[in-house]
LUMDO-522906 format. One record per residue (C-alpha): x, y, z. Coordinates in steps of 0.05 Angstrom, whole numbers, plus 5000, padded with zeros to 4 digits. Each point is the difference from the previous one (the first is absolute). Layout:
XYZ ...
END
This chain:
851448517308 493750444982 494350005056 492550034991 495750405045 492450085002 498750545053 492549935021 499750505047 504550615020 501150195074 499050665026 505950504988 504449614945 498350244925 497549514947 506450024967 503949815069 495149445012 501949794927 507649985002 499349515066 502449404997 497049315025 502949695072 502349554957 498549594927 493849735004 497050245067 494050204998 494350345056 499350625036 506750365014 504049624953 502650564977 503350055068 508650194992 501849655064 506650105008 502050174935 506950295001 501350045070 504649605055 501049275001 498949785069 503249255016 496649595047 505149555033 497849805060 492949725034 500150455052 494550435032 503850714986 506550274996 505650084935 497949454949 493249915025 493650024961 497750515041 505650415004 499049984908 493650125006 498450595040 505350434976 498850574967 501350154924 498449544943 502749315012 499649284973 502049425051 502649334976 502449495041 505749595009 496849555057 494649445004 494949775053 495250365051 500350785028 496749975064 498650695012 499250235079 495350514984 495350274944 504150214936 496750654987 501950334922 498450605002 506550244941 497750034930 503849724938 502549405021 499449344968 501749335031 501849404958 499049365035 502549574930 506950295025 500349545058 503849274988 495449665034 493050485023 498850395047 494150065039 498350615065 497049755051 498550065078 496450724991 495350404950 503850274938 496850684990 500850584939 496950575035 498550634966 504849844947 500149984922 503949624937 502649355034 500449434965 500949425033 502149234960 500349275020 500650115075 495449545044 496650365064 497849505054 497650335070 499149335044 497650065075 507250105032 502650704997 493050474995 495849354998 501749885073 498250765024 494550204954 496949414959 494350474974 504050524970 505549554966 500350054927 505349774947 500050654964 496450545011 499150604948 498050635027 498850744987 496650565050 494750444992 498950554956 506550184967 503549415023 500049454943 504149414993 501249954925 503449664934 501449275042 500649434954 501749215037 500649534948 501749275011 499650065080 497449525044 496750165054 497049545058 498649815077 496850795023 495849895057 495150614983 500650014929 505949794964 500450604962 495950635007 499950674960 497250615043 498150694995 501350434942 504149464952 500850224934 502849624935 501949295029 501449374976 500549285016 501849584949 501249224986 500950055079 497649355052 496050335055 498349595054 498749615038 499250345063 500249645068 492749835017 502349855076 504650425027 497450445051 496550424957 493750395051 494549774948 501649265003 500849614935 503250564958 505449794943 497650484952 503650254921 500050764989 495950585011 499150624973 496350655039 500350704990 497050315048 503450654994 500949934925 498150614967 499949914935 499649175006 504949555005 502749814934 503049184996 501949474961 500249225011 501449604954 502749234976 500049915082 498849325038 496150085066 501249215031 496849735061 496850675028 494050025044 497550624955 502250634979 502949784926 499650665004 495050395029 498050714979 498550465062 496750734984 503550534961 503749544952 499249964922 504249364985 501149604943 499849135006 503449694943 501949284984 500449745077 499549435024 498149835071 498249265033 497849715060 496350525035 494449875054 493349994991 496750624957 505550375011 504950004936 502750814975 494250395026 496750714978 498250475055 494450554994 501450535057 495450335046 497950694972 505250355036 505549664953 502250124943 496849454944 504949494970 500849684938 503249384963 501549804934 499649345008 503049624936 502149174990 500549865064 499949285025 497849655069 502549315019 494749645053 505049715045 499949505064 498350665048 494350154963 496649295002 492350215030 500550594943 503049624940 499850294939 493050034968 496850025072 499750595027 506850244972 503050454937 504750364980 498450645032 496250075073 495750735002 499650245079 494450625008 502550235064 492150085001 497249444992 498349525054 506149394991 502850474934 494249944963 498550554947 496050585015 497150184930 499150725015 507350095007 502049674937 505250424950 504249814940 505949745044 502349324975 502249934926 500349244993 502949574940 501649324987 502049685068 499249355009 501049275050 493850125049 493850174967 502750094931 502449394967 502050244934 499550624964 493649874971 496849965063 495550565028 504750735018 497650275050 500249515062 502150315069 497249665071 496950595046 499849785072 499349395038 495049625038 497349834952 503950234942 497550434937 502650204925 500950814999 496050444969 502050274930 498650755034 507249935024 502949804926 503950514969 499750004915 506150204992 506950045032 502450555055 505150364979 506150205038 503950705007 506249805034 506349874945 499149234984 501149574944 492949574982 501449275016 499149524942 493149604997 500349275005 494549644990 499249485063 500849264994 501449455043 507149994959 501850715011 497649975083 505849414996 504650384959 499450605056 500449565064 506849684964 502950724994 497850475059 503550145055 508650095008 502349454947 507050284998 504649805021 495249545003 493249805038 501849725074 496449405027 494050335031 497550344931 501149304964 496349815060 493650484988 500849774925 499149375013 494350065053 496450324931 501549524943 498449395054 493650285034 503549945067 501650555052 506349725039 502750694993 494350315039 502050265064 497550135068 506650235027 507649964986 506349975043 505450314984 506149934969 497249154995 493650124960 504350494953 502549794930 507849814998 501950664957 506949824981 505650174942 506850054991 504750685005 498750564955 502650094930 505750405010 500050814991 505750295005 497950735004 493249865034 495550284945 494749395017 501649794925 504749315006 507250084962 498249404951 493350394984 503350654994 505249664951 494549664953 495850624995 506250404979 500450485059 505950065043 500449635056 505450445033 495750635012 492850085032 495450144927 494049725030 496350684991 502650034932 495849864934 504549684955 494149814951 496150675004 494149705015 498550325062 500549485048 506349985037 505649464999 498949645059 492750124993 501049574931 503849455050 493949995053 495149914934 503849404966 501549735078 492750065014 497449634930 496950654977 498450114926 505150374958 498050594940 492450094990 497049325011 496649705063 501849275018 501249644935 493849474992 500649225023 506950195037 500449615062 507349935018 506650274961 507050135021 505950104963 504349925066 503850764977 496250355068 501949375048 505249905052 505849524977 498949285027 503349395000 499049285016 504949534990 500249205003 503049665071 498849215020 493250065016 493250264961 497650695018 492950125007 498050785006 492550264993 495150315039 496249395032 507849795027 500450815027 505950064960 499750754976 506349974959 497350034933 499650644948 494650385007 493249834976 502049214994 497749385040 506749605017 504449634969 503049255006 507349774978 502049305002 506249745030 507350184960 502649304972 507050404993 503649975055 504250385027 493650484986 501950554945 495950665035 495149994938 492249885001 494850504983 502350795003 496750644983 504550424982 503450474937 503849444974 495549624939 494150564981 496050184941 502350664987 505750505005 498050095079 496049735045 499349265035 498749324984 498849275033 505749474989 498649275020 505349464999 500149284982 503849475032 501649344983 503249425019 500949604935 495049535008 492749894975 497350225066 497050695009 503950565004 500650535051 495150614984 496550595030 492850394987 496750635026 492350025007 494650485004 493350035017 494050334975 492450005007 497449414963 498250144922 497149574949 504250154947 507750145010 505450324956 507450085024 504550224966 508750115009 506050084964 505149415004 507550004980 504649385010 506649925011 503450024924 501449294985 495249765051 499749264984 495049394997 503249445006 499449494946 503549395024 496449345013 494550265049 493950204961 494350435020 503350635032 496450565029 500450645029 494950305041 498350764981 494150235047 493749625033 493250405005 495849675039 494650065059 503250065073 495149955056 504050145061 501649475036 506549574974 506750204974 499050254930 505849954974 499649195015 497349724938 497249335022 499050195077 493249875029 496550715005 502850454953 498550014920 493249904980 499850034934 506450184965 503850174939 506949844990 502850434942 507149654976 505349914939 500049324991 505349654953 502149334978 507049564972 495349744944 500050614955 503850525036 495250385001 496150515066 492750294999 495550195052 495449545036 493950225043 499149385052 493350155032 499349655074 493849815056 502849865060 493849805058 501150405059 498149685066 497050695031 495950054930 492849685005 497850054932 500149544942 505949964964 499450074917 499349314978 505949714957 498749924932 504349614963 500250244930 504150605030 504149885065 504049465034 499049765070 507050075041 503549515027 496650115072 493250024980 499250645029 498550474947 499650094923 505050274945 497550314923 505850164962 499550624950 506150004955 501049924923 498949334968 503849584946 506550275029 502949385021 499250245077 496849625049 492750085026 498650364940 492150144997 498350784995 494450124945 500650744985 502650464954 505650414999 508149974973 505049525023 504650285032 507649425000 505650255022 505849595019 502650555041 493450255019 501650735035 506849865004 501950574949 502250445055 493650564990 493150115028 495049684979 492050155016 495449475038 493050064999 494449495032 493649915001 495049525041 492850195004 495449505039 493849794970 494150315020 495949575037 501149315014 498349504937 501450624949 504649874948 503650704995 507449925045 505650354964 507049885000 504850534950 506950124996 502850604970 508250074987 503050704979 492650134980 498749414963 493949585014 503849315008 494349585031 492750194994 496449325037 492749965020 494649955010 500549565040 495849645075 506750055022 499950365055 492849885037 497349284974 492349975005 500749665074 504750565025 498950485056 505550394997 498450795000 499450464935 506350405017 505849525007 506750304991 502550425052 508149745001 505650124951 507149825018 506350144955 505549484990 500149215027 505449454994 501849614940 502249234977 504950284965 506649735010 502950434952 507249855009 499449254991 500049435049 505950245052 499750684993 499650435048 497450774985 496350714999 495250384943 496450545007 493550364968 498150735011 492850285003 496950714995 493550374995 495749465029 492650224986 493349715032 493350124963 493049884972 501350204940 505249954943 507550345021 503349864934 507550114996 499750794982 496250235071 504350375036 499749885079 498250715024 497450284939 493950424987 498549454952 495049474999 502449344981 497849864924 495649364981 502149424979 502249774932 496749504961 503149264990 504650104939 498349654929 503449814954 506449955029 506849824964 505749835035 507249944982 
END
């Protein structure tokens, strides 16, 4: 695995040609100090306990001495009794490790006078009950600090944290800071009411560098600042600081990130300040955006209420396509920063800087996305600590953003009953304690019987558990950043084995339930009662047992059935996802050999395959025709007959009115749908016609695909689907496709399927995909009593095309489509 560097600056004391031969943190990071080793090569450190101090404790890990990486084999909330103060370089701390999360609380995190930590997926959340309670104005989340003079704190990268509920600041970075980063981290919110000596004070991040000599040198970038008062961030004196691709929402007032010019005593500032976007939010309702508001606020420390003094004016701000506030759309007008209050006023261009500031810490330049309202969505869906997976209150902040709500804005928090539930099952088991799992060791080819974790076995520089904490932590492998229009993938091989199996009732697991027992990254799951009885112990499992591959994991599901025409017994697993327009998924699916259809005197068979569909929150998703839950959906399924003997796929497309939804559902039209039996919603059948299948009526183009053993030939076969809504209601452009192994099989639209001309539903519908679903299938004729299986793998969520030869993992992007086929003859 070859690495690319691009050195843009070279620290004082290391040779061009050492700065060269550095590594990144890890693939794809990106900032100042990325460069940072951590703890490359040194100690693993277990965390396997909560406690305060002592043998297994965080601190105890974290303030030895000696390069060290900490993992941990525990879940839920540190409360700290005291300040955690770093001051030991080399040490990197992987949150992703943790079953469950793990979030420090109760005191201020501090790395003091320290240098190359990198620090992953851990969640930092102060609250007012440990230092809150004895010294409100001084309580931050995290603190990053170095001293005076020779006294830097240097090379500290946090990617994917979350940070929230300081009473000061949430986070601040002090004194002589050199190469940091924050990236595709949540900061904030901070409690606006919590003792704090100023009053009203939940604040983001600051940066100040007061004794900074040279300037501080930072990095924030792909962060979300939710539900702050201000500070999203705000840079102090001494700092040179670089803004990329943020996103922050809801401040108050004027006061969104802000740019400080420092009495003359101070050392100047300056900002690149590059696709940036602001989010007017409820707290912010007397300055929306557009009045009063941008997406940068200019303080003169000067100037009477911040205003500009124009005498003082210097090159400080470099400013480039940010947008939400008082730039609509790139076209719009550049340079547009609010100076002061009372009233308000656009900045001077004296301030504007032509080009960018560069940097002379060791970074790696991050990657320039040009701002949209899409991309600000696509970074508010993936900051913060996603793995294991995101807990309740960073869904919670999400939310608050796509809605235009604030319910996750706080004035104060109580703890442990205002803390997320951060819960997971036991550790993977690791036999010598190398903080590599056995089952990992064993598919990567190492030896799970002796600690290798500093060992290379690849030669590419990055040690072997350092290769575990990148695949754990959803990091890019070889050369290439994240591959484009990914959203989800997972080809089980890095989770925990799990298993569900069938009893006499229906099991209902997801996060609105506060069931946590699900693999990581997924929503929940739902299995219907066994029909078998005495039960048999099978139902869905994750395990070793039916995978694509030599190594490695996949997901079985059972069938059950009775022998009757009724449905059968089933499962499905669901995730969620910020809400797209247009959706591909794509997985690998193997049946049983010999899995069979039955043909008997009951026609019109089906098996469900997946639904994607639009969730909203507030039913049970996995109950089809329940009041509350899908609105619409797709049911993807193998549908078969007696008539012909024959299988092919059907796409049944379904409205179903939910009670809590106010809008107008899309009218029925007639010419492609059905009304159900209820009156409650509307079905459109895609499948092939002329096949002597029922509710026949798809109008693309494409190959048939018959089979009377459809997928039962024992090997893996590829599914691909897409559904794109139409683009604005009355629009004639919906799109439904199938692909199999590759092959375009259905290629229907355009069609008004989706949005009718009367519809309000919103431009971005589906946000829901769930794997698996019963069947009417009694395959084993009337009496019969009995189990089936299907396997799947490599499950892959996307905007894009996937196509059977991507690779989950790779450095590769997934290829486009291919065209319908022509011509076709088939044998």
């Amino acid at each position: 695995m070859k690495k690319l560097l691009v050195v843009v600056g070279i620290l004082v004391g290391a040779s061009a040609s050492q700065a060269a031969a550095l590594l990144p943190a890890f693939p794809g990071v990106q900032g100042q100090g990325a460069t940072t080793v951590g703890g490359r090569g040194g100690r693993v450190y277990k965390v396997t306990n909560l406690n305060d101090s002592g043998p297994g404790s965080l601190r105890a890990a974290v303030t030895a001495s000696g390069p060290r990486i900490v993992v941990f084999d525990v879940s839920g909330n540190i409360n700290l009794a005291s300040r955690l103060v770093i001051t030991q370089p080399y040490l990197t701390i992987a949150g992703q490790t943790s079953p469950g999360g793990v979030c420090v609380t109760g005191w201020e995190t501090e790395f003091q006078r320290t240098h190359d930590v990198l620090v992953t997926h851990m969640r930092f959340r102060a609250g007012s009950h440990g230092q809150g309670a004895v010294d409100p104005s001084k309580t931050h989340a995290v603190m990053v600090a170095g001293g005076a003079g020779s006294n830097p704190v240097y090379n500290i990268v946090f990617d994917h944290c979350s940070f929230s509920w300081g009473i000061d600041e949430t986070v601040d970075v002090a004194y002589n800071a050199l190469g940091v980063t924050f990236s595709w981290c949540i900061i904030g919110p901070g409690l606006y009411s919590a003792g704090h000596e100023e009053g009203s004070h939940g604040t983001g991040m600051v940066f100040w560098g007061k004794y900074a000599k040279p300037n501080q040198e930072a990095s924030v970038h792909h962060c979300f600042f939710p539900n702050n008062d201000f500070r999203d961030p705000e840079i102090g004196t001494g700092v040179n600081l670089e803004v990329k691709n943020d996103v922050a929402y809801n401040w108050h007032s004027a006061l969104s990130p802000q740019f400080n010019h420092a009495p003359d005593d101070q050392p100047h500032s300056h900002l690149n300040y590059i696709h940036n976007y602001a989010k007017s939010g409820p707290n912010g309702a007397n300055n929306p955006c557009g009045v009063g508001s941008a997406e940068l606020f200019f303080c003169d420390a000067y100037g009477a209420n911040c205003h500009e003094v124009a005498a003082n004016a210097y090159p400080a701000i470099y400013y480039k396509g940010n947008l939400g506030c008082a730039r609509k759309s790139q076209s719009d007008p550049e340079w547009r920063i609010i100076a002061g209050w009372s009233p308000t006023s656009w900045l001077s261009s004296g301030w504007r800087a032509a080009t960018p500031f560069a940097f002379t810490s060791e970074g790696i330049p991050v990657t320039e996305t040009v701002m949209s309202d899409a991309y600000a969505d696509y970074v508010v869906a993936h900051a913060g600590a996603t793995r294991p997976g995101r807990d309740s209150e960073d869904k919670g902040l999400a939310d608050d953003y796509f809605n235009g709500t604030q319910l996750h804005r706080r004035a104060n928090v109580s703890y442990p009953a205002d803390f997320p539930i951060l819960s997971g099952g036991a550790a993977l088991s690791d036999a010598e304690s190398d903080g590599m799992p056995d089952v990992w060791e064993r598919a990567h080819g190492l030896n799970a019987a002796l600690d290798d974790s500093a060992g290379d076995v690849d030669g590419d520089g990055y040690t072997n558990i350092e290769e575990y904490l990148h695949e754990l932590g959803g990091y890019a492998g070889g050369d290439a950043p994240v591959r484009a229009g990914i959203i989800f993938e997972d080809n089980f091989d890095a989770q925990k084995d799990w298993s569900v199996p069938y009893t006499e009732s229906n099991q209902l697991c997801n996060k609105e339930t506060g069931c946590a027992n699900v693999p990581s990254g997924y929503y929940g799951y739902y299995i219907s009662k066994s029909v078998i009885a005495p039960v048999t112990g099978h139902g869905l499992h994750l395990n070793g047992v039916n995978r694509r591959g030599p190594s490695g994991k996949g997901l079985t599901f059972w069938d059950q059935t009775d022998g009757s025409a009724n449905w059968t017994s089933g499962m499905q697993i669901g995730l969620d996802f910020p809400a797209q327009n247009g959706i591909y998924v794509r997985y690998w699916i193997k049946m049983q050999p010999n899995y069979v259809y039955y043909k008997g005197a009951l026609a019109n068979m089906l098996r469900k395959m997946n639904h994607i569909s639009h969730y909203r929150y507030n039913g049970y998703p996995f109950t089809f025709f329940s009041s509350g839950g899908f609105f619409p959906t797709t049911v993807n399924q193998v549908r078969f007959g007696n008539a012909n003997g024959l299988a092919n796929i059907q796409n049944l497309y379904f409205i179903r009115p939910d009670p809590s939804y106010n809008g107008i559902q899309p009218a029925f039209t007639p010419a492609l749908g059905t009304k159900d039996a209820s009156n409650t919603g509307l079905y459109n059948y895609f499948d092939k016609p002329g096949d002597s299948l029922p509710m026949g009526n798809w109008n693309g183009t494409g190959t048939e695909y018959n089979s009377p053993g459809m997928f039962a030939d024992g090997d893996w076969h590829c599914l691909e689907y897409h559904v794109k809504n139409n683009s604005a209601p009355g629009v004639a452009d919906g799109v439904y496709k199938f692909w199999l192994d590759g092959v375009l099989q259905i290629d229907s639209g355009p069609h008004m399927l989706y949005r009718e001309a009367s519809s309000t539903l919103p431009d971005n519908i589906w946000n829901f995909v769930h794997i698996g679903g019963n069947a009417l299938n009694p395959y084993l004729g009337p009496g019969g009593r009995g189990e089936q299986w299907y396997a799947v793998d490599d499950l892959v969520v996307s905007t894009s095309y996937i196509g059977p030869d991507y690779v989950i993992g790779s450095s590769t992007a997934p290829s486009a489509p291919p065209a319908a086929p022509k011509g076709l003859r088939m044998k």
